[in-house]
C-alpha positions as CSV (number, residue, x, y, z in Angstrom):
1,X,0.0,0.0,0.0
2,X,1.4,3.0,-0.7
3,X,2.1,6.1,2.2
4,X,0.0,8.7,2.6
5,X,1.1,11.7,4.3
6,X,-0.9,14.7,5.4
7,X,0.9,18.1,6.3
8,X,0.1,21.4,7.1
9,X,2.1,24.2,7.2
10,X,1.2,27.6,9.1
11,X,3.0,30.9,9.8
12,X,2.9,33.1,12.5
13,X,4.3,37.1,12.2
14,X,5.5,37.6,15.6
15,X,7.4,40.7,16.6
16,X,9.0,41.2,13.3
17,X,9.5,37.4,13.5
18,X,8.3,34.9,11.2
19,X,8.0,31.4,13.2
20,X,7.0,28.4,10.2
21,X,5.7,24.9,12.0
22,X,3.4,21.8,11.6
23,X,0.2,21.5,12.9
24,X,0.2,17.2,12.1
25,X,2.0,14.5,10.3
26,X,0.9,10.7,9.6
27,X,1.6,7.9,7.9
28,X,1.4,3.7,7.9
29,X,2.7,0.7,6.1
30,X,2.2,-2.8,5.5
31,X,4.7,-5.9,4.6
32,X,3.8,-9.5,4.4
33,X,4.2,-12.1,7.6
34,X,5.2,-15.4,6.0
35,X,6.7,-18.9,8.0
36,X,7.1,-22.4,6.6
37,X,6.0,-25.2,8.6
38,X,7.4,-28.9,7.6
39,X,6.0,-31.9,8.1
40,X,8.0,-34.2,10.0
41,X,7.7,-37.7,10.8
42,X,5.2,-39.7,12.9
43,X,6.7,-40.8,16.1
44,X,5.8,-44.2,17.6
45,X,5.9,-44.9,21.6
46,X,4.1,-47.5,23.8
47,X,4.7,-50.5,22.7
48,X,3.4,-54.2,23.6
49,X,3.9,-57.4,22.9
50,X,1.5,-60.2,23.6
51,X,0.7,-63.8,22.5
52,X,-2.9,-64.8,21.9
53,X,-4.0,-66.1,24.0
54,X,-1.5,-65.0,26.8
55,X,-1.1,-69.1,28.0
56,X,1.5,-68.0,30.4
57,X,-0.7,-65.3,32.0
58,X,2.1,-62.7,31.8
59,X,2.5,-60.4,29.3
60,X,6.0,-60.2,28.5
61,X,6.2,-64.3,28.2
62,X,5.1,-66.3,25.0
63,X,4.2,-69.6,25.0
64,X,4.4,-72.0,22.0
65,X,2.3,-74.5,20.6
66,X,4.3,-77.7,19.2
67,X,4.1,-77.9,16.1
68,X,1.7,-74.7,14.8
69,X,1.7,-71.1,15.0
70,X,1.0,-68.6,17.8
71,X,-0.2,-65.5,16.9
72,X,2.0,-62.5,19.0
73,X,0.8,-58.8,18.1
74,X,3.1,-55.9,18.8
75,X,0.8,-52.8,19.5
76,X,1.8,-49.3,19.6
77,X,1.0,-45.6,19.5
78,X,1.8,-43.8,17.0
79,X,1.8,-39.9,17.0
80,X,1.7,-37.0,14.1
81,X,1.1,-33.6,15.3
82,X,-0.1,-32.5,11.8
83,X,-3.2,-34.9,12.8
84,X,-4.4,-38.2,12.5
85,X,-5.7,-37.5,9.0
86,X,-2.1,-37.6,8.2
87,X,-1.4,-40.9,9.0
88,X,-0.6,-42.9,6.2
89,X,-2.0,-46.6,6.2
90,X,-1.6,-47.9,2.8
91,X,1.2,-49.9,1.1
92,X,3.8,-50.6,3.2
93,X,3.3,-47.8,5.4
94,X,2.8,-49.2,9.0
95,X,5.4,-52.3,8.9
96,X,6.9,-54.4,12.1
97,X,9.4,-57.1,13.2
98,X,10.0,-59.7,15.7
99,X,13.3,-60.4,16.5
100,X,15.7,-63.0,18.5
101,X,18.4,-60.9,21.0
102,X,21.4,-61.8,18.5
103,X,19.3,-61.1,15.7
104,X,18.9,-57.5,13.7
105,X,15.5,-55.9,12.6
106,X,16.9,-55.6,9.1
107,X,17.7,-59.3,8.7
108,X,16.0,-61.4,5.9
109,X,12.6,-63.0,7.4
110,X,12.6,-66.6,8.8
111,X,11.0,-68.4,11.5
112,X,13.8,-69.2,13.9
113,X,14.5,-65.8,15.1
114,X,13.3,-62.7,12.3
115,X,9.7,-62.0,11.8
116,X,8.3,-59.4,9.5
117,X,5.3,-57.9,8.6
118,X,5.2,-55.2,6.0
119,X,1.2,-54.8,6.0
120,X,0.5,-53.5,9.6
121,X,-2.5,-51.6,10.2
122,X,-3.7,-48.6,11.9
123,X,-6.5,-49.3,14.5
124,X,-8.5,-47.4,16.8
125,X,-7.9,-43.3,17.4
126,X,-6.5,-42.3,20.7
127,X,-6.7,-38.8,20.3
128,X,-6.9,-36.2,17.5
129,X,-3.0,-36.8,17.0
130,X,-2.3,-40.6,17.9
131,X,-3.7,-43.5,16.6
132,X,-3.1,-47.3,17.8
133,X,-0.9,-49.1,14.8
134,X,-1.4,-52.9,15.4
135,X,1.2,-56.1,13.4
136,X,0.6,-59.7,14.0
137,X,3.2,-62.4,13.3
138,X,2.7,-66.2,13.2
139,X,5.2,-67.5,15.4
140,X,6.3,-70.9,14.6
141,X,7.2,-73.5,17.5
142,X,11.3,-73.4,16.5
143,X,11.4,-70.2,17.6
144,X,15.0,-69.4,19.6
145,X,13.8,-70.1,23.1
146,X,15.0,-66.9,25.5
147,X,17.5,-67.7,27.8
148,X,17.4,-64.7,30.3
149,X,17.0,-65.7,33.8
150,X,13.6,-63.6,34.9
151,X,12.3,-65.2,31.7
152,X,11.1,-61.9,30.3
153,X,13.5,-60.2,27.5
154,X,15.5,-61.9,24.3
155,X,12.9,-61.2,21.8
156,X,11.8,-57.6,20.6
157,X,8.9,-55.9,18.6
158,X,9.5,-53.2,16.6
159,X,6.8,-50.4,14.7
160,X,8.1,-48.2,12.2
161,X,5.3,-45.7,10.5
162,X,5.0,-43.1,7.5
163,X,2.7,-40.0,6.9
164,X,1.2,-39.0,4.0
165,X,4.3,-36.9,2.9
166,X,6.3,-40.4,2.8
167,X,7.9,-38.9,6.2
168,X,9.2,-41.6,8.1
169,X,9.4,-42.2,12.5
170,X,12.7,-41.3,13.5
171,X,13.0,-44.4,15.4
172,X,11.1,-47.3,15.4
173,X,8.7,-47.7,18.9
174,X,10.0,-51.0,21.0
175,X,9.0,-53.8,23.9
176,X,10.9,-56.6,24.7
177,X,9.6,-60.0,26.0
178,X,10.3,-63.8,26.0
179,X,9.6,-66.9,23.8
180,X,9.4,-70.2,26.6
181,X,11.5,-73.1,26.0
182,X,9.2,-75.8,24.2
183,X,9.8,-79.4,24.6
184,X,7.6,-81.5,22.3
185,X,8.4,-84.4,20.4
186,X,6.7,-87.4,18.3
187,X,8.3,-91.0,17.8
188,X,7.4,-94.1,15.3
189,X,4.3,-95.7,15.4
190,X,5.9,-98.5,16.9
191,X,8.5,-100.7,17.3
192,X,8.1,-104.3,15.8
193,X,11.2,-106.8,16.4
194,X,9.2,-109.4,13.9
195,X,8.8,-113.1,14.5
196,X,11.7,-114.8,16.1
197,X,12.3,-117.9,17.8
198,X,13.1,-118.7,21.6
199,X,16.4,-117.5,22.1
200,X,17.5,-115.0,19.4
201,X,18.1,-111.1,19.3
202,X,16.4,-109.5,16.9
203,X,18.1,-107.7,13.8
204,X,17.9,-103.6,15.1
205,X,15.0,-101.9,14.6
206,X,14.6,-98.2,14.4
207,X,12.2,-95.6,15.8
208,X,12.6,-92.1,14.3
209,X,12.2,-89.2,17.4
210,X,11.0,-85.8,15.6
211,X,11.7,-82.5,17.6
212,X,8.7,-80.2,17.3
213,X,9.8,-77.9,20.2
214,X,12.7,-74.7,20.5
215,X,15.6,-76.9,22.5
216,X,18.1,-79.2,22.3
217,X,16.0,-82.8,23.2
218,X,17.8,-85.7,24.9
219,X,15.9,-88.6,26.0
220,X,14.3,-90.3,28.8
221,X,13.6,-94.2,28.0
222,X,11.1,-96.4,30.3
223,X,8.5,-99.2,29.5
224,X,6.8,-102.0,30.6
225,X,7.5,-105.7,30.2
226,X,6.1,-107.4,27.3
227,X,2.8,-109.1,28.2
228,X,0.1,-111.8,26.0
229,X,-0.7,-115.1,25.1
230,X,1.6,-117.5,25.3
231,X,1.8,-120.9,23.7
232,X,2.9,-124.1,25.1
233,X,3.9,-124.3,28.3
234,X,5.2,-120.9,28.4
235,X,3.0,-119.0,30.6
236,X,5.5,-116.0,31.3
237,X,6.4,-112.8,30.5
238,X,9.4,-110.6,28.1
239,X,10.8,-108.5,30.8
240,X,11.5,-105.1,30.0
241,X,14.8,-105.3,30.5
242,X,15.3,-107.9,27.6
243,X,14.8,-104.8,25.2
244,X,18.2,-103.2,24.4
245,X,18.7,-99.5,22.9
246,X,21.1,-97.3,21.3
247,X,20.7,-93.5,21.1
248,X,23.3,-92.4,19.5
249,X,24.7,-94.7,17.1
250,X,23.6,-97.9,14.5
251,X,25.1,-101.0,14.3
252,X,28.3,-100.0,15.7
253,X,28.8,-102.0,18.8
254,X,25.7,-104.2,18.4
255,X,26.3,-108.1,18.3
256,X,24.8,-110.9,18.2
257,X,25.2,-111.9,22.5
258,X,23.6,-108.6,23.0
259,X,26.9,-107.6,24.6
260,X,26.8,-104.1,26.5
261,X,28.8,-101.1,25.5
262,X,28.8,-97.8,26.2
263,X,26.5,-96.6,23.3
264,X,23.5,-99.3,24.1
265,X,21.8,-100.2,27.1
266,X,19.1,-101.8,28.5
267,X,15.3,-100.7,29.1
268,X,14.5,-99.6,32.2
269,X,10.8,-100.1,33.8
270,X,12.1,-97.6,36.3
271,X,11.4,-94.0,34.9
272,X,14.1,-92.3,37.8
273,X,16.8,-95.1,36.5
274,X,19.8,-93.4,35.3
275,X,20.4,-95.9,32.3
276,X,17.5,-95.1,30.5
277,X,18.8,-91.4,29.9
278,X,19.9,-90.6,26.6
279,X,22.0,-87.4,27.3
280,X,24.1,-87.5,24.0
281,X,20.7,-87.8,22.0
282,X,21.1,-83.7,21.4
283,X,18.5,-83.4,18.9
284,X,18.6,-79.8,18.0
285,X,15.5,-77.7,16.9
286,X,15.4,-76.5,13.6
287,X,17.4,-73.2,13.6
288,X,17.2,-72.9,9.5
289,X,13.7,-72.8,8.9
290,X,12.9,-70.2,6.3
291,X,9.7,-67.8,6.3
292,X,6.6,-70.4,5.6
293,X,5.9,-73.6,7.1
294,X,8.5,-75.0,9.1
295,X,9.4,-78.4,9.6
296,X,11.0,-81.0,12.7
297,X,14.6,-82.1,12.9
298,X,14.8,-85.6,13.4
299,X,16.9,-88.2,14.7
300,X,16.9,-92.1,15.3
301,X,16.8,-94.4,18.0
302,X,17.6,-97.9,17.5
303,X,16.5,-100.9,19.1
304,X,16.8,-104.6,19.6
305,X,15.0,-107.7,21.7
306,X,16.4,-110.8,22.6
307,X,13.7,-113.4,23.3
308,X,13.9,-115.3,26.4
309,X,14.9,-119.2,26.2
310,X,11.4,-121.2,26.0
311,X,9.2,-117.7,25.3
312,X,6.4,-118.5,22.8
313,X,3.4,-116.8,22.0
314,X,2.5,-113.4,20.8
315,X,3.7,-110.3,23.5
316,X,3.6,-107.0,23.6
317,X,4.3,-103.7,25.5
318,X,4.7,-100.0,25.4
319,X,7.6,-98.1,25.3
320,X,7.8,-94.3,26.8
321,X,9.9,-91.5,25.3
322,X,10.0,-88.6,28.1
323,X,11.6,-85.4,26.1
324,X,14.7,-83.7,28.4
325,X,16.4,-80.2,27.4
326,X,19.8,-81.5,26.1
């Protein structure tokens, strides 16, 4: 706008004197206010982890199920001053991981110890600037067990989020909690040492042990003697401790007079007897499983039976596997 200015001018003849002055003066002016305001990225804070259903009844542990899935969500808040409009849910917008203590949250995806999710969602509003973002992962049972005494840390969530100017959180929001050791296993669906005559040892039989926990498995061995119908005269039973085993090898060291060594031993009906341990069993978990379905390691057991002098009939028994952290 352009100045205006008003003047008057008067004189005064005073004495001889001429006196000149102003009787007013104005004038105003405008210039523009301007400021640019950016648009910086949400930030994301309060974060949770929990299994569903929380089996464990504590919400920083995570309990397995042998075999499957559990489904663990990591919750957060996530905040953007310039409004919740400006949240940006599509694409790959709201993304998460799960990962194992001696892991990293940038590591390719797999089920032992990286989870990801890149199609998290926003869920309900908290307030007119913060918004609940909300990823679930499908935990397989292989998962690295967390080895922290208190049982609560070794595994963490993360929540990383964008706005609709593609401007990214600073930092991702974070919890930590703990994936229980698992022991589960599955074995044969029997062990059948054939038809043999009074007297002989059986040739070895195997029995395949799959791991379908997150630990190192070794072995506890017990069953019962080896009841039925006899024939003949024979009105007995096959003990249980006629039944001979080897964790940890085959053949080697087997022979033919069922001679002990130190890889084979025999059944025990006793479930507290130290022989029927199989400490060097070690059956890891599986600790390469890939993203998708994963799968049991799996180890052998192998077995024999030597048939009591004069035993005749048809016998039979059940053998227990009890699953031990190696």
């Amino acid at each position: 706008m352009a100045a205006i200015a008003a003047i008057i001018i008067f004189f005064v003849i005073e004495g001889g004197e001429v006196i000149t002055g102003y009787v007013g003066f104005s004038s105003y002016n405008s210039t523009p206010s301007t400021v640019n305001t950016t648009n910086p990225g949400p930030t994301v804070d309060n974060c949770t982890a929990i299994d569903e259903p929380n089996d464990a009844s504590n919400v920083n542990q995570v309990t397995l199920y042998a075999g499957g899935v559990k489904n663990v969500r990591c919750l957060c808040t996530v905040n953007d001053n310039s409004g919740g409009a400006d949240f940006n849910t599509t694409g790959a917008n709201i993304n998460g991981t799960l990962y194992y203590t001696t892991a990293s949250s940038s590591w390719t995806a797999d089920n032992y110890q990286h989870y990801v999710n890149t199609s998290c969602e926003i869920g309900s509003i908290i307030n007119m600037t913060s918004n609940q973002a909300k990823c679930r992962f499908n935990v397989w049972f292989n998962a690295h067990n967390s080895t922290d005494a208190a049982g609560t840390t070794g595994w963490t969530c993360n929540i990383w989020a964008k706005d609709n100017g593609d401007n990214s959180s600073a930092t991702a929001g974070a919890d930590t909690f703990a994936i229980l050791p698992l022991t589960a296993l599955s074995i044969c669906s029997q062990i059948n040492f054939g038809t043999l005559s009074p007297g002989d040892v059986s040739a070895e039989t195997n029995c395949t042990v799959n791991n379908w926990g997150n630990i190192k498995l070794n072995l506890q061995l017990n069953g019962t003697n080896m009841t039925g119908q006899g024939l003949g005269t024979y009105t007995g039973q096959i003990l249980a401790g006629s039944i001979k085993y080897n964790c940890t090898n085959t053949t080697a060291g087997w022979t033919s007079d069922f001679a002990w060594n130190s890889r084979t031993a025999n059944l025990s009906g006793l479930l507290s007897d130290s022989t029927a341990n199989c400490n060097l069993f070690w059956l890891s978990p599986n600790m390469t499983a890939s993203a998708g379905t994963s799968t049991p390691t799996s180890n052998n057991t192998m077995w024999r039976l030597r048939v009591p002098n004069n035993a005749r009939g048809n016998f039979g028994g059940t053998v227990w596997f009890v699953g031990l952290p190696g």
